[in-house]
C-alpha positions in Angstrom: 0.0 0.0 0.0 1.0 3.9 -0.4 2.3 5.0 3.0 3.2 8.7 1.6 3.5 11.0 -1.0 5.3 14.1 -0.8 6.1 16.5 -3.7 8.0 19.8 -3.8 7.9 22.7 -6.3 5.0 20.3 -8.3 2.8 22.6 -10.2 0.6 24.5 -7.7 2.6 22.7 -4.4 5.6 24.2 -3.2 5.8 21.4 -1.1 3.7 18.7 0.3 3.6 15.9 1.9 0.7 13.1 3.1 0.5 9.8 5.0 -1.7 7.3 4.1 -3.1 3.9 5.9 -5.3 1.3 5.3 -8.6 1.5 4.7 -10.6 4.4 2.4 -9.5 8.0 2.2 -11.3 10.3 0.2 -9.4 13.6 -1.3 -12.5 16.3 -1.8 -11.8 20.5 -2.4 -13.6 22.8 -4.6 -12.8 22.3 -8.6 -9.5 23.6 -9.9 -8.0 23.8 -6.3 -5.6 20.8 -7.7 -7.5 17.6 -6.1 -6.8 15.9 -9.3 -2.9 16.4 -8.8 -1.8 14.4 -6.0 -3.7 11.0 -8.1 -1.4 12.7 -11.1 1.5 12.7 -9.1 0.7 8.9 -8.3 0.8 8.4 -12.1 4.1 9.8 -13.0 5.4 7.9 -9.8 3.9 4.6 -11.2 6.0 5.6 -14.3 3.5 7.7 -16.4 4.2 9.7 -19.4 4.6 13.6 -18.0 2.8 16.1 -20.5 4.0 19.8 -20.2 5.9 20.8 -17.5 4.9 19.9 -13.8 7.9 22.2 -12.3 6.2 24.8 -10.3 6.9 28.4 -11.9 10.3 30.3 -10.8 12.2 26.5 -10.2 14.5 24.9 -11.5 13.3 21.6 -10.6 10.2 19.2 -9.1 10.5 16.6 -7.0 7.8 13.8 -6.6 8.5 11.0 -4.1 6.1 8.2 -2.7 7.0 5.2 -0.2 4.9 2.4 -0.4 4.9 -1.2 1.5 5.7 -4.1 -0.9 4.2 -7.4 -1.5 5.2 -10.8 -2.6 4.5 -10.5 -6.1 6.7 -6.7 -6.6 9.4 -8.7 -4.8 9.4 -11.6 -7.2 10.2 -8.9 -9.8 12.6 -6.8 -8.0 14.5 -10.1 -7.5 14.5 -10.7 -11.1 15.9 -7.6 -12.2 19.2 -7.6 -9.6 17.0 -5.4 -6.9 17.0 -6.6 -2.9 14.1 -7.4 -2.4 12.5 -5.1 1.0 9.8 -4.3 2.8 9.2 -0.8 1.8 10.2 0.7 -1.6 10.4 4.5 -2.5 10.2 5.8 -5.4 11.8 8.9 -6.1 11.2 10.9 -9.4 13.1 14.7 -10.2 11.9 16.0 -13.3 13.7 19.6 -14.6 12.1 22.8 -16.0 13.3 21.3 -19.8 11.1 18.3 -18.7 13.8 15.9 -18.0 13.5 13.3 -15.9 15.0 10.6 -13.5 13.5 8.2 -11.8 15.3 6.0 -8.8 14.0 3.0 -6.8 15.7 3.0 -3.2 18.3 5.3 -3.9 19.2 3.3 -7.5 18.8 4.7 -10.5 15.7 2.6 -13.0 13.6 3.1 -16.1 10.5 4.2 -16.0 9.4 0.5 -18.1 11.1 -0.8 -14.7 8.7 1.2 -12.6 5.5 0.5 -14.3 5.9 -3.1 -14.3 6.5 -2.8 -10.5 4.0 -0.4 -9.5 1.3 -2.6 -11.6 1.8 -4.7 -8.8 0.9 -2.5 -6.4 -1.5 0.1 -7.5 -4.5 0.2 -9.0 -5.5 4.0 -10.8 -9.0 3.9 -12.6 -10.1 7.4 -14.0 -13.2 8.1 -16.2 -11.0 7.2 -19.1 -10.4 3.8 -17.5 -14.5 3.4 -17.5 -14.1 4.5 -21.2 -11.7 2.0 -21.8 -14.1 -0.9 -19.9 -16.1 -0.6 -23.6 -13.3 -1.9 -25.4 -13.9 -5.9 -26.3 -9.6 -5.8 -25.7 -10.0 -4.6 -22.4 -12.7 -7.0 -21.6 -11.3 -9.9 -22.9 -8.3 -9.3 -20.3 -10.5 -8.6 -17.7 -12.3 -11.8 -18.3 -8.8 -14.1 -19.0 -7.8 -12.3 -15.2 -10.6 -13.8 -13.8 -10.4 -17.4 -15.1 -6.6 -16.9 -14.3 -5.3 -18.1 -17.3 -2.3 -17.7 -19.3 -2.6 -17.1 -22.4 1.6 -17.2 -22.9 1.3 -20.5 -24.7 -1.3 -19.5 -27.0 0.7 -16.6 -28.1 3.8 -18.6 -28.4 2.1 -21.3 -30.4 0.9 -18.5 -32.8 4.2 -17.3 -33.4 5.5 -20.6 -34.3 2.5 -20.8 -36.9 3.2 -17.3 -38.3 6.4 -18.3 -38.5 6.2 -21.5 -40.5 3.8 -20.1 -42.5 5.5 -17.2 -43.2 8.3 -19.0 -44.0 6.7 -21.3 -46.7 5.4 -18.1 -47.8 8.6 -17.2 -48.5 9.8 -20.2 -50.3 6.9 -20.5 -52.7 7.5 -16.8 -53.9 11.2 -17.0 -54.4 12.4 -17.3 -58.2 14.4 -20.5 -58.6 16.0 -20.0 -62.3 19.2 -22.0 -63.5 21.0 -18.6 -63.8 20.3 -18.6 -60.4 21.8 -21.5 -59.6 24.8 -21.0 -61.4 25.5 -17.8 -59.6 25.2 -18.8 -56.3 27.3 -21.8 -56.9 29.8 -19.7 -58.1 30.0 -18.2 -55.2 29.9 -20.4 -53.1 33.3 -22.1 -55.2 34.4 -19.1 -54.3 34.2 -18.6 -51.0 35.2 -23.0 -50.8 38.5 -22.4 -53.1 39.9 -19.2 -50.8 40.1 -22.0 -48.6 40.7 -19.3 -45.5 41.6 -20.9 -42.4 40.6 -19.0 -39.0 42.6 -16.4 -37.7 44.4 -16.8 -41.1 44.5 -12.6 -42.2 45.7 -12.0 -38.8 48.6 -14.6 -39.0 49.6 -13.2 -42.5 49.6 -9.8 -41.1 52.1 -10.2 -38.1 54.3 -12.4 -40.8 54.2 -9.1 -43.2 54.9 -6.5 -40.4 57.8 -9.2 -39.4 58.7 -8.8 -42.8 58.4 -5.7 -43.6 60.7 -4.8 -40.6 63.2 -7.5 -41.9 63.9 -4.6 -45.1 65.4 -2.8 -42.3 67.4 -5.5 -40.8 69.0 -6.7 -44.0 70.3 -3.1 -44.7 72.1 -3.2 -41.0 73.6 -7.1 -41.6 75.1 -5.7 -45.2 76.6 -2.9 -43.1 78.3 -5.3 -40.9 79.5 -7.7 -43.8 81.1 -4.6 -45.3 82.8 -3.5 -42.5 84.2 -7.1 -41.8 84.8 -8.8 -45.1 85.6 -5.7 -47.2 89.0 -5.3 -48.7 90.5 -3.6 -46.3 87.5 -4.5 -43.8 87.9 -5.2 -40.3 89.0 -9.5 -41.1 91.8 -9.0 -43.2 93.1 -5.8 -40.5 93.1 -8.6 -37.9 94.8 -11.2 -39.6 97.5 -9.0 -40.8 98.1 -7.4 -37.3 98.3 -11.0 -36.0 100.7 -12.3 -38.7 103.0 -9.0 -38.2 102.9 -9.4 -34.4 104.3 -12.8 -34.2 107.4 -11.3 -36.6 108.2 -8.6 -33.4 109.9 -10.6 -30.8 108.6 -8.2 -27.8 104.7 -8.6 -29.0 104.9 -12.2 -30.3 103.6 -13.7 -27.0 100.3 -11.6 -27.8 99.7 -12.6 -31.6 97.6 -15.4 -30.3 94.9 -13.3 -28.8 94.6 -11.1 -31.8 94.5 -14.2 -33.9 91.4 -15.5 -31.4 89.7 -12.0 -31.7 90.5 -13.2 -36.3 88.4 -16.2 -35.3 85.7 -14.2 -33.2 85.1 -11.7 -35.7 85.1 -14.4 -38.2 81.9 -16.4 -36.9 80.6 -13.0 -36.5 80.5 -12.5 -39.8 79.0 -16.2 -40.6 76.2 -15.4 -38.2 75.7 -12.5 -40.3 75.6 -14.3 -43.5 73.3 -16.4 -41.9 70.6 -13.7 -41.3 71.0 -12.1 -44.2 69.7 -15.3 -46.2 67.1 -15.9 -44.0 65.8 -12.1 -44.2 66.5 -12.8 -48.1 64.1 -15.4 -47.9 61.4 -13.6 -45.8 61.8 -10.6 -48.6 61.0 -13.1 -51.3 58.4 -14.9 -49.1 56.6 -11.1 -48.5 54.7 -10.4 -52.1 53.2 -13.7 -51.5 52.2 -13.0 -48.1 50.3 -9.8 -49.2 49.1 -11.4 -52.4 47.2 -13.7 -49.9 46.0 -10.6 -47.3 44.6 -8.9 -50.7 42.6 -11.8 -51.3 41.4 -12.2 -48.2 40.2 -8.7 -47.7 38.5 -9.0 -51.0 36.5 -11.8 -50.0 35.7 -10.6 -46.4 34.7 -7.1 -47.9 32.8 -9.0 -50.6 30.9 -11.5 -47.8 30.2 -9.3 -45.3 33.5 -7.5 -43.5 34.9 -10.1 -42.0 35.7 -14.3 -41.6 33.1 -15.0 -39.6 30.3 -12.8 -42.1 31.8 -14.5 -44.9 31.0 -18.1 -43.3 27.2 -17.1 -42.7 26.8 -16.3 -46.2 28.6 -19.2 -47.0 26.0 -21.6 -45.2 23.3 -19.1 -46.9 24.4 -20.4 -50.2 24.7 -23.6 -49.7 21.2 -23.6 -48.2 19.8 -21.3 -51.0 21.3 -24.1 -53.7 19.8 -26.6 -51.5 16.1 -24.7 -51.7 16.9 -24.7 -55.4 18.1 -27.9 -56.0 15.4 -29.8 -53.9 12.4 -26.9 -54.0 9.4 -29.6 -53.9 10.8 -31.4 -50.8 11.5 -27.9 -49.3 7.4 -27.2 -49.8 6.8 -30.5 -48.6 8.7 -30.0 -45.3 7.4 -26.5 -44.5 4.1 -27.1 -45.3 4.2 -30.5 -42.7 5.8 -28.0 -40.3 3.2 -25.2 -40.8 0.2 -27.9 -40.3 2.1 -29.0 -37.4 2.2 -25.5 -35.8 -1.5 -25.1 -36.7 -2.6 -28.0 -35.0 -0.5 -27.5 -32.0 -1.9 -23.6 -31.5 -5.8 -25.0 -32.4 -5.4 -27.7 -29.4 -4.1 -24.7 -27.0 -6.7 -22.0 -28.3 -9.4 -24.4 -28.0 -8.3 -25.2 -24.1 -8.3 -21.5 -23.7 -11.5 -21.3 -24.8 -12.6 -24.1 -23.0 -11.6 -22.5 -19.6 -12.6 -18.8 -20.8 -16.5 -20.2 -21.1 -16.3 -22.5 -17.8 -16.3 -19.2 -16.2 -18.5 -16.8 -17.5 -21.7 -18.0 -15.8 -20.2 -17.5 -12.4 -18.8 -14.1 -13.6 -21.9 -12.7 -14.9 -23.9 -13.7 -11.7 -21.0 -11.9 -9.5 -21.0 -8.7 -11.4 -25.1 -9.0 -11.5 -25.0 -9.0 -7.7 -22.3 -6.1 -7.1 -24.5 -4.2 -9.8 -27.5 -4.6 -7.6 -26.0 -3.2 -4.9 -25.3 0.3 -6.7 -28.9 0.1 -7.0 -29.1 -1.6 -10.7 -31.7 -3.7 -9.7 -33.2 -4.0 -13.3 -29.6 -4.7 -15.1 -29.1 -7.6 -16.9 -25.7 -8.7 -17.7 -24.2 -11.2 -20.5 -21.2 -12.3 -21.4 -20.9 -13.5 -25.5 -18.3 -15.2 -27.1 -18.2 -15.7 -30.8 -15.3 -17.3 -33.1 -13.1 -14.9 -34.5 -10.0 -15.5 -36.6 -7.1 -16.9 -34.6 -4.4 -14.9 -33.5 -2.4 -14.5 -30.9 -5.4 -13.9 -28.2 -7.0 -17.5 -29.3 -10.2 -18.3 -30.9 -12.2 -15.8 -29.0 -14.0 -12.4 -29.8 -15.6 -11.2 -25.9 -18.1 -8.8 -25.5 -19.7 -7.6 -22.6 -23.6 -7.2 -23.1 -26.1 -5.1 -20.3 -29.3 -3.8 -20.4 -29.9 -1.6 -17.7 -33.7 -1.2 -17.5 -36.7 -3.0 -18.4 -37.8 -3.9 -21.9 -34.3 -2.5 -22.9 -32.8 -5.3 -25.7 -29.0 -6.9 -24.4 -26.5 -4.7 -26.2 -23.1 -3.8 -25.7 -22.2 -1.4 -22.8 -20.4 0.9 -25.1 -24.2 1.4 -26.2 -26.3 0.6 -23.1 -25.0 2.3 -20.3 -25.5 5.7 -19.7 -22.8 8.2 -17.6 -23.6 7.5 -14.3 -24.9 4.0 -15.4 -21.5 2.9 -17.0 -20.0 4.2 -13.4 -22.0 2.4 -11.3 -21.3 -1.2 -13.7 -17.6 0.0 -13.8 -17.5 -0.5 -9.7 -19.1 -3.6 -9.9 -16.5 -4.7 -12.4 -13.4 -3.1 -10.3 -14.9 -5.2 -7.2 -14.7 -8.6 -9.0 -11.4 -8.3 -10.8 -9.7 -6.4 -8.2 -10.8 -9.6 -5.6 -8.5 -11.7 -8.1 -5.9 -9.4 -8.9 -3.8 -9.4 -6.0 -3.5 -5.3 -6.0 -2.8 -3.6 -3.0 -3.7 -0.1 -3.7 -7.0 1.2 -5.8 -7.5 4.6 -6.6 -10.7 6.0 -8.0 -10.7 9.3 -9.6 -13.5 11.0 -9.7 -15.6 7.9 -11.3 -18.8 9.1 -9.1 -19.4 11.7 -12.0 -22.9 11.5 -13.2 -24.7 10.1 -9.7 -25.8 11.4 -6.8 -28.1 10.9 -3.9 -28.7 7.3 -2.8 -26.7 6.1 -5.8 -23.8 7.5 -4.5 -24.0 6.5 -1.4 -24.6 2.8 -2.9 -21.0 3.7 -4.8 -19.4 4.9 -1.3 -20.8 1.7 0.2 -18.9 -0.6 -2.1 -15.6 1.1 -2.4 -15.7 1.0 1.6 -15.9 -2.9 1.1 -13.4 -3.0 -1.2 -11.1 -1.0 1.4 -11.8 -3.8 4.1 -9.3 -6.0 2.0 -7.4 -2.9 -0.2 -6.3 0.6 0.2 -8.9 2.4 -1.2 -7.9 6.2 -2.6 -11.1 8.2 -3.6 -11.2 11.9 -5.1 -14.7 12.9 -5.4 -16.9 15.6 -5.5 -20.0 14.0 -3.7 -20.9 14.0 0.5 -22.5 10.7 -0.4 -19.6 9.2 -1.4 -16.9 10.9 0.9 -19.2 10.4 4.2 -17.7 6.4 4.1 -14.3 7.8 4.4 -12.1 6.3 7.5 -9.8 9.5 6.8 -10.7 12.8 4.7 -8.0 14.8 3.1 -9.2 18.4 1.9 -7.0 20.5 -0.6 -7.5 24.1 -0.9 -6.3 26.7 -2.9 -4.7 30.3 -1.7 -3.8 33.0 -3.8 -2.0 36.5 -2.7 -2.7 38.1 -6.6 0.4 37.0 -7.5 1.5 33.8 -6.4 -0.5 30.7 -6.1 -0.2 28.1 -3.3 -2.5 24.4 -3.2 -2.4 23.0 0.1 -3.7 19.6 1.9 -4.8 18.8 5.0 -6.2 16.0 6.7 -9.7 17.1 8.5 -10.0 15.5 12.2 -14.2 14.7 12.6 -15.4 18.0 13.0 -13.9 19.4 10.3 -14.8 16.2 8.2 -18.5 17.2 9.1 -17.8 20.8 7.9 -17.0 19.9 5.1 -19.1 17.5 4.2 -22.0 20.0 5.1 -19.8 22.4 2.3 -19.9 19.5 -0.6 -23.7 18.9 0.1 -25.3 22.0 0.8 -22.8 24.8 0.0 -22.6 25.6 3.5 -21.9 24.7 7.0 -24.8 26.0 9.4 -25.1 24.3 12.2 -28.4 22.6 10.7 -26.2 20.9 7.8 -23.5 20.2 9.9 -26.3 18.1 12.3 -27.4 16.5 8.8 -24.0 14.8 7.9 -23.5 13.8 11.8 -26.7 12.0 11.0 -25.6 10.6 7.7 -22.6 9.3 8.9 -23.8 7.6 11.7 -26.7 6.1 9.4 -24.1 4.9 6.9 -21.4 3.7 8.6 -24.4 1.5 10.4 -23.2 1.6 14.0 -19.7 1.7 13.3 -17.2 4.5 14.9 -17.8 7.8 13.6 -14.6 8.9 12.1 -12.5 10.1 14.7 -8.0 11.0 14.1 
């Protein structure tokens, strides 16, 4: 359930903040002092689209925040997206003057998708447009697949493996299969065989042609050394003549033999030398090759897709495009076993849907009959048709919700049967099945009472007060009838200086509550109307507690 709300710089709040408990609170105040707001505020915290800007005028920014308790099923998804799971969640939402927004669960920044998926476990917000909504045969359908609890995830995935396989053989039977075809594709696909590249060949080839290409350098160097040792002249034959003149000079004669060793040094110097030299020879004549192959390679990859891996795909695209070609009539054979095969598996799951959708309509329509009666309907009549419709992803099922609301009148759809206050009254009935099997924690009705009054509306006050002996129940409403089954009463008012303007809310203790229920029902508090709604609520509430905070 919602334990608070606050909001700061929001529109007409400069800040705000209310506490909520179990039970049903109503939210009354005179029209355009901003009732609607806090319910709006609600919305964008449940991860609702924002529409101009909600930052109060002169700020830079508006924060929205709401703490609510969580329940098994929000903690099921909080787990599955990496969130601990915990008792109490806040939402925190900051939206900037340029209409920018961020949106944090517990201190950790979300999406908004996240959000909505997790408040739709929690909350509950039905506005007139929702009641609008009710007409839609969609909406119904859903309504009526939440009651029977079924899930319709296998339908829709055995629809999707028939559009698939039909789709495909589509496909096949539309493709051209010419010989010119053929002869292309195989071409390249000899191609693509007769490159014959191996993986992680290019990248091989291109450390062996930067190894090469450095090897230019080397060779230049080991020349330079074979010069300066084996030239005429060079540094060999200087040795060897020093050592042969040396021995001749009796005082330097016992040193001759180390110059000769250094002749011998410098000569396996200068085979090592050789050495490299033909083997950077040989990498030289080894490098056009080398990039010869790296061209080739490139080509293909560039030609197949950019790389080895690309080039591979299209590789087992041709082969399975000359395979299509080659054997076209077992291809149709196959994909038309596989499409009747996905047909037949979707029609057994469709039919079992439908199976369990009309096992519970008859107890459906008697429920919503009875909660219809008590918002004093007592000459509706309510039906529940199903007709075949193409399949598709939903089943084999077109619903339609049927009423007549007074006597003589013919069964016909609500979109055409129900008037305002009518369509209101059956919408409540409707909210107080599904919401029984829904598992929400939180409803919230906006202003749905429009269109009733008198004992109707108590009638409407009476059954969202049940509904809050299980639920939360939020209520913004314009009607004493309604707001007099309130266990708290929130009023918001409006104050303006001439140049500012400030909305306000307060929570009314009982007297205050009478005041201003006397306010919504006769336009004034005298003592008289004040009496009357003392009265009223004592009649109402049927022995129970007056509200008292």
């Amino acid at each position: 359930m919602i334990e608070q709300i606050t909001v700061q710089n929001y529109i007409l709040f400069d800040k705000a903040s209310v506490e909520f408990e179990d039970g049903m609170s109503v939210i009354t105040g005179e029209t355009g002092a901003g009732k609607s707001l806090l319910i709006d505020a609600i919305g964008y915290l449940c991860g609702g689209r924002i529409q101009g800007s909600i930052v109060r005028q002169g700020q830079e920014k508006a924060v929205l925040r709401m703490v609510l308790t969580s329940s098994p099923a929000a903690d099921a998804l909080l787990a599955e997206h990496g969130f601990e799971p915990e008792e109490v969640l806040t939402i925190t939402r900051t939206v900037n003057a340029a209409g920018k927004s961020q949106v944090r669960l517990n201190g950790q920044i979300t999406t908004l998708g996240f959000i909505r998926q997790l408040t739709a476990r929690l909350i509950d917000i039905h506005s007139q447009l929702d009641t609008i909504q009710l007409m839609d045969p969609a909406v119904q359908l859903d309504l009526l697949d939440q009651y029977a609890g079924v899930d319709r995830q296998g339908v829709q995935d055995a629809w999707k493996e028939f559009a698939s396989a039909r789709q495909a053989l589509q496909q096949a039977q539309n493709e051209t299969y010419s010989d010119e075809e053929l002869e292309f594709v195989t071409a390249q696909l000899n191609e693509i065989d007769s490159a014959k590249a191996g993986e992680g060949e290019l990248e091989q080839l291109q450390e062996s042609i930067r190894t090469a290409s450095r090897s230019q350098k080397t060779e230049e160097e080991v020349r330079e050394i074979l010069g300066l040792l084996k030239k005429d002249g060079g540094i060999l034959e200087s040795v060897y003549e020093l050592a042969r003149v040396m021995k001749k000079n009796p005082g330097l004669a016992g040193r001759s033999d180390e110059i000769q060793s250094l002749y011998y040094q410098l000569e396996s110097v200068g085979e090592e030398a050789q050495e490299q030299l033909d083997s950077v020879r040989d990498q030289a004549r080894d490098l056009d090759a080398m990039q010869d192959r790296e061209y080739q390679l490139k080509r293909l990859y560039r030609k197949y897709g950019g790389s080895r891996e690309a080039m591979m795909e299209k590789r087992q695209a041709l082969e399975t495009r000359v395979d299509r070609i080659l054997h076209r009539q077992d291809l149709f054979d196959k994909l038309e076993k596989q499409k009747k095969a996905a047909l037949a598996a979707y029609v057994e799951k469709a039919r079992a849907l439908s199976k369990a959708r009309e096992a519970v309509i008859p107890e459906l329509q008697e429920q919503i009959l009875s909660h219809a009666r008590d918002l004093m309907l007592e000459h509706a009549r309510f039906e529940i048709r199903r007709m075949d419709k193409t399949p598709g992803e939903t089943g084999m099922d077109d619903i339609t919700f049927y009423a007549s609301m007074n006597p003589g009148q013919p069964l016909t759809p609500v979109r055409q049967s129900a008037s305002g206050g009518e369509l209101s009254r059956l919408m409540l009935a409707l909210k107080t099945v599904f919401q029984t099997r829904e598992g929400i924690d939180t409803i919230i009705f906006d202003e749905i009472d429009t269109g009733v009054s008198g004992k109707v509306a108590l009638a409407m006050g009476s059954k969202m007060h049940k509904i809050a002996e299980n639920r939360q129940v939020l209520c913004i409403t314009h009607l004493a009838s309604v707001a007099v089954w309130a266990d708290r009463h929130f009023t918001v008012t409006k104050e303006s200086d001439g140049q500012t303007t400030l909305t306000r809310i307060s929570e009314l203790d009982h007297e205050e509550t009478l005041r201003e229920l006397a306010i919504m029902a006769h336009g004034h508090a005298t003592e008289q109307a004040v009496d009357g709604m003392r009265e009223l609520q004592k009649e109402v509430l049927d022995g129970q507690s007056p509200v008292s905070h």
